[in-house]
N, C-alpha and C positions, 0 to 999 in steps of 0.2 A: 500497438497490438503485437508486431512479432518480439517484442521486449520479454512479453508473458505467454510467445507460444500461442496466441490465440491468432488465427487467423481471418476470422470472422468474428463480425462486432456481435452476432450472438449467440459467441462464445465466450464474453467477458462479464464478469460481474461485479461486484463492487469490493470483493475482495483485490481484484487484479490494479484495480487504480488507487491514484491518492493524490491525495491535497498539496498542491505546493504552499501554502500558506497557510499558516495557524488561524484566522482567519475563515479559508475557504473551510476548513476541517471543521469549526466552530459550525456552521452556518448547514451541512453537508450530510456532516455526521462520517463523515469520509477520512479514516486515519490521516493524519499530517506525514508526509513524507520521512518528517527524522525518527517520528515514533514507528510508525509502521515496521513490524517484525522485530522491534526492538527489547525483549523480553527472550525469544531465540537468540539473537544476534550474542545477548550478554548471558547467555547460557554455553553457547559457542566459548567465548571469550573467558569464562570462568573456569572450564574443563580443563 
């Protein structure tokens, strides 16, 4: 929780978490941890 700044669990949503396994992401609907923000990241990285 203070990872994302929230301090209170309702203040988290399902943007703020993620899947550690391709797997839970599968089953969740819960971005996978490697993809997660990964279309900014390589937006970052192309500039």
């Amino acid at each position: 929780m203070a990872g994302s700044r929230n301090w209170e669990v309702q203040y988290i949503s399902r943007k703020d978490i993620f899947s550690l396994t391709e797997e839970c992401a599968k089953v969740t609907g819960i971005p996978y941890v490697m993809d997660a923000y990964k279309e900014e990241a390589l937006e970052i990285i192309d500039a």
